[in-house]
Kinemage of the C-alpha trace (Angstrom):
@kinemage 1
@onewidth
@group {chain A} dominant
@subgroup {mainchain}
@vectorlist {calphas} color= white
{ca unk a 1} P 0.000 0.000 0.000
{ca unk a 2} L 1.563 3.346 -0.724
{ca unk a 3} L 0.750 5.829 1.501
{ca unk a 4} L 0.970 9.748 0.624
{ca unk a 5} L 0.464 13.019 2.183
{ca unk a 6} L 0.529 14.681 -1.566
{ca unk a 7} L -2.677 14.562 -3.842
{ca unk a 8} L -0.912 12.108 -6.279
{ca unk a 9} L 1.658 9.632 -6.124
{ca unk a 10} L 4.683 10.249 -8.255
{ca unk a 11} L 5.537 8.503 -11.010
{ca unk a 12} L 2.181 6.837 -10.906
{ca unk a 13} L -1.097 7.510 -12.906
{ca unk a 14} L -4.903 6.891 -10.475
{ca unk a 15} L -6.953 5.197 -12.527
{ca unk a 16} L -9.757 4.821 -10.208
{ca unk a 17} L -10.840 7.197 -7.318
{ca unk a 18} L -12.218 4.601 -4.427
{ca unk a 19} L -13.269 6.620 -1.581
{ca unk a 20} L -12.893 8.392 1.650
{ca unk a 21} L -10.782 5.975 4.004
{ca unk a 22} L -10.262 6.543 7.736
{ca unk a 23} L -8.650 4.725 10.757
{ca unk a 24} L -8.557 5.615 14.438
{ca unk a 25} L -7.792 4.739 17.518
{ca unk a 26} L -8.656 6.169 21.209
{ca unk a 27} L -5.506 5.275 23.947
{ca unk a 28} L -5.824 6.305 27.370
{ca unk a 29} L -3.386 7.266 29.723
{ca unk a 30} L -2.403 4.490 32.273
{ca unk a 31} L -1.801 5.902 35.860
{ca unk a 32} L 1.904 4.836 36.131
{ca unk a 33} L 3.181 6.636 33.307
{ca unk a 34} L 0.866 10.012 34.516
{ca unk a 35} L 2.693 10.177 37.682
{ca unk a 36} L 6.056 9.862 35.627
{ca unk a 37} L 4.719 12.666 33.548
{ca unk a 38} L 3.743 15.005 36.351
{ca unk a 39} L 7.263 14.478 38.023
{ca unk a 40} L 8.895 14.831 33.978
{ca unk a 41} L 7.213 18.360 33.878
{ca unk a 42} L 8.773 19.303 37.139
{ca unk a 43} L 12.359 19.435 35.019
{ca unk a 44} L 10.949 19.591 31.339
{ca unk a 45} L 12.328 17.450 28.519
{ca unk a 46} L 10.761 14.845 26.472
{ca unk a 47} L 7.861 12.579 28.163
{ca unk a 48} L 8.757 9.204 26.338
{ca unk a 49} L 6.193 7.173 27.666
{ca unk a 50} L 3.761 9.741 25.955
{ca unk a 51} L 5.904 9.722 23.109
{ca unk a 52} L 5.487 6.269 22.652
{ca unk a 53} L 2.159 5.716 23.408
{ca unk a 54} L 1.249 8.338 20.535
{ca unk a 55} L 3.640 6.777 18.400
{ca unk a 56} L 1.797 3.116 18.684
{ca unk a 57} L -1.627 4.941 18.297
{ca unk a 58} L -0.365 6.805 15.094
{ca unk a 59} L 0.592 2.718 13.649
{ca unk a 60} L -2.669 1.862 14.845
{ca unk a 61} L -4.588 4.637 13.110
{ca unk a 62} L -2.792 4.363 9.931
{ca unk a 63} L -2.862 0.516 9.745
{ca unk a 64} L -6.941 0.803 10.271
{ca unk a 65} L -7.278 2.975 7.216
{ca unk a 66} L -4.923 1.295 5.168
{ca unk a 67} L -7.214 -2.073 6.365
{ca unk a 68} L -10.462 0.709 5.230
{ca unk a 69} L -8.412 1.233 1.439
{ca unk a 70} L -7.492 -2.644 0.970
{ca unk a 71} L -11.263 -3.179 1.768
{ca unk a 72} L -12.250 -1.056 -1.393
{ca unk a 73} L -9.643 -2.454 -3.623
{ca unk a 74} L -7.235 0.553 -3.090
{ca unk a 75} L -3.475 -0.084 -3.898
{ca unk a 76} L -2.913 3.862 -2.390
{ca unk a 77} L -3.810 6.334 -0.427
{ca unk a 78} L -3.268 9.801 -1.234
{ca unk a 79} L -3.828 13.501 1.001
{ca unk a 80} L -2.986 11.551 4.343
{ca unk a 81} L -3.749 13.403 6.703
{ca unk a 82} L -3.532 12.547 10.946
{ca unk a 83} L -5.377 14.288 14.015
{ca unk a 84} L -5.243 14.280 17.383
{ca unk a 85} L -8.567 14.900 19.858
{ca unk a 86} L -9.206 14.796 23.546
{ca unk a 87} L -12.143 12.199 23.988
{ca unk a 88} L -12.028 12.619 27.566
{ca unk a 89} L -9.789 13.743 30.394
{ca unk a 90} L -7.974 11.178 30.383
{ca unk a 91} L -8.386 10.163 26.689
{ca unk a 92} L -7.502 11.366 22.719
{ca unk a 93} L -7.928 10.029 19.628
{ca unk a 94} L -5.689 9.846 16.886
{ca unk a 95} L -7.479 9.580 13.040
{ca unk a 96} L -5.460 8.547 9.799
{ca unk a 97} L -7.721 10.064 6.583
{ca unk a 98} L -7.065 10.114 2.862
{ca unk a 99} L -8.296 9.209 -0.061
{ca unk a 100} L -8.160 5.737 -1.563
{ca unk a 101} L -6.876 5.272 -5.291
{ca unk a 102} L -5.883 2.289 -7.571
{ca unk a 103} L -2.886 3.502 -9.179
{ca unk a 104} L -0.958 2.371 -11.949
């Protein structure tokens, strides 16, 4: 699956516009890591458990859609796009968007 944040791939022709695709995800904070956190923004720098939770929800989000594309008989996605939302407090949801092609 090629994946795209530009509105064509290049090099390659679409021959067939299938459809808004999506993926997302919703992660939650776990406890241990928000005490970390709170003690990590005490002396600033990087918050790696965040970091890496994000980073696992960003795979899942993108893997989702790309599942959404393969399901229409996409070989692409094009005009990626990713989000980020609070759900809840303690919550936020990361969504992967595009548009699925077939591309030659």
């Amino acid at each position: 699956m090629i994946i795209v944040t530009t509105d064509f791939v290049p090099g390659k022709e679409v021959k067939e516009l299938k459809g808004f695709v999506r993926g997302s995800t919703v992660q939650s904070k776990h406890v241990g890591k928000d005490i970390l956190a709170g003690l990590k923004t005490i002396v600033g720098g990087e918050i790696k458990q965040y970091s890496e939770m994000m980073n696992e929800a960003r795979q899942k989000a993108i893997g989702r859609m790309v599942e959404d594309a393969k399901a229409k008989g996409a070989n692409a996605v094009i005009a990626v796009r990713l989000e980020t939302s609070n759900v809840m407090a303690n919550a936020s949801e990361i969504i992967a968007y595009g548009t699925a092609v077939y591309v030659e």
